[in-house]
N, C-alpha and C positions, 0 to 999 in steps of 0.2 A: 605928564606923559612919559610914558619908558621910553628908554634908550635902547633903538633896538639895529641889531648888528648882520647883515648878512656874511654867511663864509660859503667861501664855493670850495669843497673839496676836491682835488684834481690830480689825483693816482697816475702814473704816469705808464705804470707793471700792471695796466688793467686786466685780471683773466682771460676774460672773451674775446678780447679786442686791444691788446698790450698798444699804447702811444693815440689812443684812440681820443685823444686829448689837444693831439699837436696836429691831428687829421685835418686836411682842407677842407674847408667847408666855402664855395666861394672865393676862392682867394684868400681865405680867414681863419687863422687856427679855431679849429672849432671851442678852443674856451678863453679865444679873442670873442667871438657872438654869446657865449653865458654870461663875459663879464660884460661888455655893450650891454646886455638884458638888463642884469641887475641891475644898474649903474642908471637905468634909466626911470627905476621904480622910488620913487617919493616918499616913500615908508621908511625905506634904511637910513639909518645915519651914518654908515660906514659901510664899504663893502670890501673884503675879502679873499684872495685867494690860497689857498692852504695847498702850498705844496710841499712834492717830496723827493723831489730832484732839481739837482744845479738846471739842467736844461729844459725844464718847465718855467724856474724863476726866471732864466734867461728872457724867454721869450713873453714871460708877463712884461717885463721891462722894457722891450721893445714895443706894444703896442700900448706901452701908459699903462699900466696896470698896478694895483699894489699886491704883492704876495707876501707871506710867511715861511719859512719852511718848519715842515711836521716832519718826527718820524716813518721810514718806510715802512716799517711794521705795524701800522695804523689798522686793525683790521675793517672799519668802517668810518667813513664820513663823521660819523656820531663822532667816533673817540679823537678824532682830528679836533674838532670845536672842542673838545675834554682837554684835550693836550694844549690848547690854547689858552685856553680859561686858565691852568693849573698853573702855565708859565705866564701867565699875567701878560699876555701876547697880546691881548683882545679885554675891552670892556663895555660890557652892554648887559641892561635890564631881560632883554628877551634877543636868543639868536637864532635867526632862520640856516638851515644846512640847506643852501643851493646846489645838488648837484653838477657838476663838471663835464656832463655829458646831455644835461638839457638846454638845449641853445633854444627853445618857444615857447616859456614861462614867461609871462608877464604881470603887469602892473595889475589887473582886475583881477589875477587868480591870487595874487599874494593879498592883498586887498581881503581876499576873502580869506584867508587864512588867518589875518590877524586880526578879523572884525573884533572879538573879544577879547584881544591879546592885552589891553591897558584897563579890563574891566574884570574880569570873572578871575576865579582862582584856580584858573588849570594848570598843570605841568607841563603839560605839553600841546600844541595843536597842528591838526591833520587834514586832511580833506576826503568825502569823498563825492561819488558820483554814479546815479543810478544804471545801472546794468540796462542796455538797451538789446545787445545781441545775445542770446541764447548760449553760444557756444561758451562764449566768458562765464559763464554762471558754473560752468564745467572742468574750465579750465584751469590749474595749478597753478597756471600762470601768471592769474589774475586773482591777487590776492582780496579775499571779500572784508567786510566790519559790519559787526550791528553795534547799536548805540542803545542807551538808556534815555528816557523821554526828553530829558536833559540835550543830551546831543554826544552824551560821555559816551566812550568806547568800553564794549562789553568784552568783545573778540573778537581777533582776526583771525583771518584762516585763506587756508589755499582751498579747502573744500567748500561747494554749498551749504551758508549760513543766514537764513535759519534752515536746515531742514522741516521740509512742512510733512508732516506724518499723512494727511488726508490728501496730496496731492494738489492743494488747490492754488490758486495763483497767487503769488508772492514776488514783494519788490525785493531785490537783492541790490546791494552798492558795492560797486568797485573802489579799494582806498586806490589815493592817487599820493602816491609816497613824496611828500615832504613836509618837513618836518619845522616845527617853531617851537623853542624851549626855554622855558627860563632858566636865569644863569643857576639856580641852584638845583634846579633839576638835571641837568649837566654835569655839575658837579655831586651830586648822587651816583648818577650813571658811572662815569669814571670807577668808582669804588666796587660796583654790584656782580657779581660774581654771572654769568648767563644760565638759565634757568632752562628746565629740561622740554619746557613748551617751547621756548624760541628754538633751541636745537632741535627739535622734532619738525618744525614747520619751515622753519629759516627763514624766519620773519623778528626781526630783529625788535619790533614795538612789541611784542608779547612780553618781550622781556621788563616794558615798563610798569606794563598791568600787572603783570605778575610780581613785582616790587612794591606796588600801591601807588602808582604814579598815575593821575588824572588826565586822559587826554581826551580832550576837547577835539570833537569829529562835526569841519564845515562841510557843508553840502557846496559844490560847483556842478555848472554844467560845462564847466572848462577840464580838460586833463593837459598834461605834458607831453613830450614825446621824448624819450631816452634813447642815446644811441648804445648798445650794449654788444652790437655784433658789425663786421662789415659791411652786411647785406641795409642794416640801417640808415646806413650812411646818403645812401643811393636815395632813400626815402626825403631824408633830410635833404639833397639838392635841391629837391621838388619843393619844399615848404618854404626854404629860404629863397626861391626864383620867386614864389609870390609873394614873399613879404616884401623882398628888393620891386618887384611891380607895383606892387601895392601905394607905397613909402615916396613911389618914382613919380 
């Protein structure tokens, strides 16, 4: 069986939402409830936090937590787990990039993510889930994937894909961004210069395909929820009041 590693990447300078990391959630920094998540999934052999300031390691250290520190110039989560691997920080067959702003990832969606993670020869693995409401099929938002019969990723995109020429009714999948990689596929990434389809879409796994890297696209009926703006945040009250009912 592989050695497989979770790392939660945890930006502290986020864009949209600068410290949106140290935000309450609960009573609980919100990436106190990512590392509780991971910590609780039976897959990892080790979990992770990859920070990039004194005052995020701080606070990992307060609630039990283990961190690293990464560069702040990290421009994605990706290069964080690169930068780890490189300094021999981290060692694992297969590593999952848990984001630092999904606090409602759990045990059955990772589960499903690395169903073929100790058998098939992918590079990487994804997830996705089929488009229910209309408007996401539209939306840029909502980034889409088709796959090869296989389950391999053909392409992603912000637009409707596939375009159906005759109008007629088609399934479309929403990916649901997270990512499992193995160590050498990581260390590939590190080196690979960004290719002019990821900067066109800004979608950063173009960049894999477009390198030759294999990734392996699960089907869930589970998504995440990322908190990426303030107004999120407020949503996330609501989801961690029922889980705390739920649990209670």
């Amino acid at each position: 069986m592989k050695k497989i590693a979770c790392v939660i990447p945890a930006r502290l300078k986020s864009t949209r939402f600068p410290r949106k990391i140290l935000a309450p959630l609960h009573n609980k920094p919100l990436i106190q409830w990512v590392w509780e998540a991971a910590k609780s999934v039976r897959h990892f052999d080790s979990v992770t936090i990859a920070v990039d300031a004194d005052e995020t390691a701080r606070v990992v250290k307060s609630f039990g937590g283990s961190s690293i520190m990464t560069e702040v110039s990290c421009p994605s989560g990706t290069m964080r787990l690169c930068e780890l691997l490189q300094r021999k920080m981290i060692d694992a067959d297969v590593l999952v990039c848990w984001q630092g702003d999904e606090p409602f990832l759990h045990e059955e969606i990772i589960g499903e993510l690395l169903q073929s993670a100790h058998t098939d020869a992918a590079d990487v693995w994804t997830l996705k889930k089929r488009i229910v409401n209309p408007e996401d099929i539209l939306s840029p938002h909502v980034p889409k994937v088709v796959t090869d019969e296989n389950g391999y990723a053909l392409y992603f995109s912000r637009c409707p894909i596939p375009f159906h020429r005759d109008l007629q009714e088609t399934v479309y999948y929403k990916h649901i961004g997270i990512y499992a990689y193995t160590r050498d596929a990581l260390m590939r990434l590190a080196h690979l210069p960004t290719s002019h389809l990821a900067e066109a879409e800004q979608l950063e796994q173009l960049n894999f395909l477009y390198h030759g890297l294999k990734v392996r696209v699960h089907e869930t009926s589970h998504e995440g929820f990322g908190i990426d703006i303030p107004e999120h945040l407020e949503k996330a009250h609501v989801l961690a009041s029922a889980l705390l009912t739920k649990s209670s």
